[in-house]
C-alpha positions in Angstrom: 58.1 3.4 56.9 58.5 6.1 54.2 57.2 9.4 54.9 55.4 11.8 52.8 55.9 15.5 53.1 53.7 18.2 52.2 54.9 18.6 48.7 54.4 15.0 48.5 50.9 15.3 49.0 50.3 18.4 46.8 52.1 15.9 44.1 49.6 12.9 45.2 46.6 14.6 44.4 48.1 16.2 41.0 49.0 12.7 39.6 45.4 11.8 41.1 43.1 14.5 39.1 45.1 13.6 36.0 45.0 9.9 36.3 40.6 10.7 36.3 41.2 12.6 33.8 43.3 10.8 31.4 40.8 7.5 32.5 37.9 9.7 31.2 39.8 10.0 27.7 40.4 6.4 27.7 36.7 6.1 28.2 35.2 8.7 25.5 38.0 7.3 23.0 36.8 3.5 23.9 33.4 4.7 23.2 34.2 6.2 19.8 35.7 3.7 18.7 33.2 1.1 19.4 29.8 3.8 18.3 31.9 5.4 15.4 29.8 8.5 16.9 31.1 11.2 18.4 30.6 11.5 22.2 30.2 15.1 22.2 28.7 16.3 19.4 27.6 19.9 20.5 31.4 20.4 20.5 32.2 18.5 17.6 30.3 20.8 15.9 31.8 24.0 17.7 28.4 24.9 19.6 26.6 25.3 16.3 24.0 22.1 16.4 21.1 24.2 14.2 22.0 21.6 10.9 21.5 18.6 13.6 18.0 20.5 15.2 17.0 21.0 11.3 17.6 17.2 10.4 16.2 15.7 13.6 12.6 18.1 13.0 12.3 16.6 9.6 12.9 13.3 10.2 10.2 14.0 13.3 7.5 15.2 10.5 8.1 12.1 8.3 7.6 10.2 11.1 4.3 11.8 11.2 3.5 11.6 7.8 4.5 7.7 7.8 2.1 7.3 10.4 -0.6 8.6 8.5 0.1 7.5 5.2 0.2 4.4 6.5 -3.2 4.6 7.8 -4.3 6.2 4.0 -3.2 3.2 2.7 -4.8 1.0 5.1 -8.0 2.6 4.1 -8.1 2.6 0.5 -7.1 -0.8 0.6 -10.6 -1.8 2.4 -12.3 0.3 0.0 -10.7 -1.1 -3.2 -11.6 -4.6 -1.6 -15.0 -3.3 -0.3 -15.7 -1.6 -4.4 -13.8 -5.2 -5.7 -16.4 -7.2 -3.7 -19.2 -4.9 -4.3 -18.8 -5.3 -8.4 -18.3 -9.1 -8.6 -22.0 -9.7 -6.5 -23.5 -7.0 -8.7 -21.8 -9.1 -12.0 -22.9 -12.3 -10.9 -26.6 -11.6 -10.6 -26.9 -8.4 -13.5 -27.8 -10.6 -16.5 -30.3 -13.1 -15.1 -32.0 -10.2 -13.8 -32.3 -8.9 -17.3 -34.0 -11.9 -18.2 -36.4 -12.2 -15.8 -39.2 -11.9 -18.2 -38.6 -14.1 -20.5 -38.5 -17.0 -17.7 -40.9 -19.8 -18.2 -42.2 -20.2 -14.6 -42.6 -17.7 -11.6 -40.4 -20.2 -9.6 -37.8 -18.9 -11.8 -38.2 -15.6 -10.6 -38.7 -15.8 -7.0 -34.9 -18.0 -7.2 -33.0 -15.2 -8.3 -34.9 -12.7 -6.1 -33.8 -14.9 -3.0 -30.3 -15.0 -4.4 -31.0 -10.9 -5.0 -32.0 -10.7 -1.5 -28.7 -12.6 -0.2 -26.8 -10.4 -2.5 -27.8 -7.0 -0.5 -27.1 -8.4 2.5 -23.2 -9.0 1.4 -22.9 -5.8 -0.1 -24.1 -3.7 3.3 -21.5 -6.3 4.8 -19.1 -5.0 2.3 -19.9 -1.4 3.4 -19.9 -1.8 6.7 -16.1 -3.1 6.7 -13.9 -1.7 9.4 -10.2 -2.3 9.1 -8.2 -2.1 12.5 -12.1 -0.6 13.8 -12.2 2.1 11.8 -15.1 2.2 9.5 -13.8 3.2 5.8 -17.3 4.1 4.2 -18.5 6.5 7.4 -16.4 9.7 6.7 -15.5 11.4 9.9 -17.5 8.7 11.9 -15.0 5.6 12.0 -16.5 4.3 15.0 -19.7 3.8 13.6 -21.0 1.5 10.7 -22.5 3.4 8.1 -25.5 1.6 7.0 -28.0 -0.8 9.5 -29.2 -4.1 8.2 -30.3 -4.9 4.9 -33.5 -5.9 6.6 -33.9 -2.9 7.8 -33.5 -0.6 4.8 -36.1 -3.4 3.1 -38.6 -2.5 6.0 -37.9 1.3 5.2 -38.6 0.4 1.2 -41.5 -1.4 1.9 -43.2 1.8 3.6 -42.1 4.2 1.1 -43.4 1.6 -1.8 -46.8 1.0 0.2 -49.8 1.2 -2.2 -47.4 0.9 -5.6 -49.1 -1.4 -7.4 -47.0 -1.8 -10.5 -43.2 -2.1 -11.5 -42.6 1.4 -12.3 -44.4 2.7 -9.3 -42.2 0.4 -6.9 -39.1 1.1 -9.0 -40.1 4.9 -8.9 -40.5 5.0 -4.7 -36.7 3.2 -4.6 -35.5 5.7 -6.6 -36.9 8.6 -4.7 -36.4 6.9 -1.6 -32.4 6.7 -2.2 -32.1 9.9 -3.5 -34.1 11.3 -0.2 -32.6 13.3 2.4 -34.9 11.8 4.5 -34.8 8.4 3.3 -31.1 7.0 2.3 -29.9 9.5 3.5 -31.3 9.3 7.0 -30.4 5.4 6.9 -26.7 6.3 6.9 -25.3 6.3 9.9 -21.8 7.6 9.0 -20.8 11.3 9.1 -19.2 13.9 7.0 -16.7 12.7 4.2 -12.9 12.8 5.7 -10.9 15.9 5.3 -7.8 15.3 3.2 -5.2 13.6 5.1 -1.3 14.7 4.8 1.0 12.2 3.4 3.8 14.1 2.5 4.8 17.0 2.8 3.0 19.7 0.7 0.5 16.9 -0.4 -2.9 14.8 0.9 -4.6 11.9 0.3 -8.7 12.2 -0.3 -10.5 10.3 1.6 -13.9 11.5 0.7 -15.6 8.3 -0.5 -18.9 7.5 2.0 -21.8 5.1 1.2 -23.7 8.1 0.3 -21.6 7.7 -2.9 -23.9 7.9 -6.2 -22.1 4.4 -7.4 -22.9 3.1 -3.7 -26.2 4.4 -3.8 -27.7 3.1 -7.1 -26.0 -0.5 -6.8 -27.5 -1.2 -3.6 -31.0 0.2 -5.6 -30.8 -2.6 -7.8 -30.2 -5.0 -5.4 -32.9 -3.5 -3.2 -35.4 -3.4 -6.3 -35.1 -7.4 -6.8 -34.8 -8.0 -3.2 -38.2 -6.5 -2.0 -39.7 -9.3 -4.6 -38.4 -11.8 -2.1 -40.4 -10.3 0.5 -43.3 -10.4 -1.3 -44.0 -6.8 -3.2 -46.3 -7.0 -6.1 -47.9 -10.1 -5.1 -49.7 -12.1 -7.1 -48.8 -10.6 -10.1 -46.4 -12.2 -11.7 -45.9 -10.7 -14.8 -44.9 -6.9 -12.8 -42.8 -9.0 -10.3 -40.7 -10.0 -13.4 -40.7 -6.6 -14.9 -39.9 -5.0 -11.9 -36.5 -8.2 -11.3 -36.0 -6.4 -14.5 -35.8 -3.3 -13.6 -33.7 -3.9 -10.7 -31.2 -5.3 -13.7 -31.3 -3.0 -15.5 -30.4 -0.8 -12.4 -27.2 -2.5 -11.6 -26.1 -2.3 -15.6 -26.4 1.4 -15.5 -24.6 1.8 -12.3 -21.6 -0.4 -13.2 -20.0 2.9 -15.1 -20.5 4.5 -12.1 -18.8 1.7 -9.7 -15.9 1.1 -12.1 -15.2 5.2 -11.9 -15.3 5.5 -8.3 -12.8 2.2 -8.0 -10.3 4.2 -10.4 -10.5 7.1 -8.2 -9.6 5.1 -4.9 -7.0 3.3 -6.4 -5.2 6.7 -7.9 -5.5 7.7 -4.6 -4.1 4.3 -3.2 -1.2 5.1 -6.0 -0.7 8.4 -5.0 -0.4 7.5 -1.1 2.0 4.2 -2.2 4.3 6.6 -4.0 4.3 9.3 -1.4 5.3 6.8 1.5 8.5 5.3 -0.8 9.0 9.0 -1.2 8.9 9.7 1.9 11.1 6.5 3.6 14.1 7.4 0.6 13.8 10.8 2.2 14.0 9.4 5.6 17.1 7.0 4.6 19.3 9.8 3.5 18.4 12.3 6.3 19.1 9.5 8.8 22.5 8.9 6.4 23.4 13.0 6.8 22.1 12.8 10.2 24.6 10.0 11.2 27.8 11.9 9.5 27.6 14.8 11.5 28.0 13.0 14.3 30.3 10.4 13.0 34.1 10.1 14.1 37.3 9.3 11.9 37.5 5.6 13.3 42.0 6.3 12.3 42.2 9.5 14.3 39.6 8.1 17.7 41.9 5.0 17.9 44.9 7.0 17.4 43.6 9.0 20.4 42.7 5.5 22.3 45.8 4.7 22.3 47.6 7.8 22.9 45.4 8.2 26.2 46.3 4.6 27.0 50.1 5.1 26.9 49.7 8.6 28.7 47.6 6.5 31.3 50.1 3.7 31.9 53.1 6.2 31.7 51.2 8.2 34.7 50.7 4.8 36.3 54.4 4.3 36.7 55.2 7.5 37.8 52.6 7.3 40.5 54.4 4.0 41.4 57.1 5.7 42.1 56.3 8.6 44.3 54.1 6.6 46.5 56.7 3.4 45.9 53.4 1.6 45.5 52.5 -1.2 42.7 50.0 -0.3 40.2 47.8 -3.3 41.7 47.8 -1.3 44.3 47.3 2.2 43.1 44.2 1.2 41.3 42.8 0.1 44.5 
């Protein structure tokens, strides 16, 4: 049996600390290789990592500002639909209204009052939309609808219109009534119109459009004018019933303007947010492009290291052997 001095040993454990320490490059050079990264890049960089901090914060704020551009887009999308929607019932009803004088029977007129009636309904639907439960037309208040039942704001109509006994004086209470504080306004549930929302940086979406919107306000007038026919204002007098189906008409003509003008202001700012988010994701390519070159090795020189560290390895190996006359098998046990 062979016996090992005391300078033997000393030699042992020098062979031992390099062979962990040459296995360690074998490792980090494996790794490089494979990750084309570097596995330290604090040193990489020579202990100056302020360009990395700088690139990792700003792709930290567009990650924010994807977040909530995405959510601006989300919402002008539901109220270009909601506007979209809102314009087609008023279209399809707007010139039979206008007529309603000149029809032969009152039968006539109490069919497009129903249909008038049915129409209101949809649009408050229409307002009341919530995409992902947020509530586009209620300002700050997404968690709440911002207008109750069409029903309901027909009940209100009928007691502000209580002892009108003519078109005009009916068509004159709606008016007031939607242009009330305490009447239209009181029916909306909503809240305060929505702050502008960053989208980029140095710029903001607005968000500002409620049901307490003028447009909003006098198409859903017009509607309400025809509809409180249907429940049975002015009756018996057939001849104001059709002036007054007239008037609601005439309403929803006046107010298209008004409609078309507000849906060309959501959709610039649907444009503006569209363009802002690829602005933002090209800016968030490149970064992550810049980010990933810093920290990116020269795959020539990290395998011309891997193997280096491989043939110092196997080299330290057989000298091992040697000493301790013991196989490599066995050394790696």
């Amino acid at each position: 049996m062979t016996r090992i001095s005391v300078g033997d040993a000393s030699l042992t454990n020098i062979l031992a600390r390099q062979g962990a320490e040459l296995r360690a490059n074998v490792q980090r050079a494996s790794a490089e290789v494979t990750t084309g990264r570097q596995s330290d890049i604090a040193a990489a960089l020579r202990g100056d990592v302020s360009p990395l901090l700088a690139i990792d914060a700003s792709l930290a704020r567009l990650a924010a500002y994807k977040t909530t551009a995405a959510d601006a887009a989300f919402q002008t999308a539901a109220q270009q639909s909601a506007m979209a929607g809102l314009s087609l019932l008023a279209r399809g009803i707007t010139t039979t209204l206008l007529s309603s004088r000149d029809f032969p029977t009152p039968a006539q007129v109490n069919t497009v009052v129903a249909d008038a009636r049915g129409r209101l309904a949809s649009a408050v639907n229409l307002l009341n939309t919530q995409a992902a439960g947020r509530a586009v037309f209620s300002g700050v208040a997404t968690d709440t609808v911002p207008l109750g039942t069409s029903e309901d704001l027909l009940t209100a109509l009928e007691t502000a219109a209580a002892g009108a006994a003519t078109a005009g004086q009916v068509a004159a209470a709606v008016a007031n009534w939607f242009a009330d504080p305490l009447g239209f306004g009181a029916f909306y549930q909503g809240g305060a119109p929505l702050s502008p929302v960053p989208i980029a940086p140095g710029e903001a979406a607005e968000l500002s459009t409620t049901s307490l919107d003028p447009a909003i306000r006098d198409t859903l007038a017009g509607f309400a004018m025809a509809a409180l026919i249907d429940r049975g204002i002015l009756a018996g007098d057939p001849e104001e019933r059709a002036q007054l189906a007239q008037r609601a008409g005439q309403e929803l003509l006046t107010s298209e303007d008004s409609r078309i003008v507000l849906a060309a202001r959501i959709g610039t700012v649907e444009a503006q947010v569209e363009t802002a988010r690829t602005r933002n994701a090209a800016e968030e390519t490149a970064l992550g492009i810049l980010r990933s070159d810093i920290g990116s090795v020269d795959p020539y020189e990290a395998a011309t290291r891997l193997e280096t560290a491989r043939a110092q390895l196997e080299s330290l190996y057989l000298v091992t052997a040697r000493v301790s006359r013991l196989s490599l098998v066995e050394f790696l046990r």
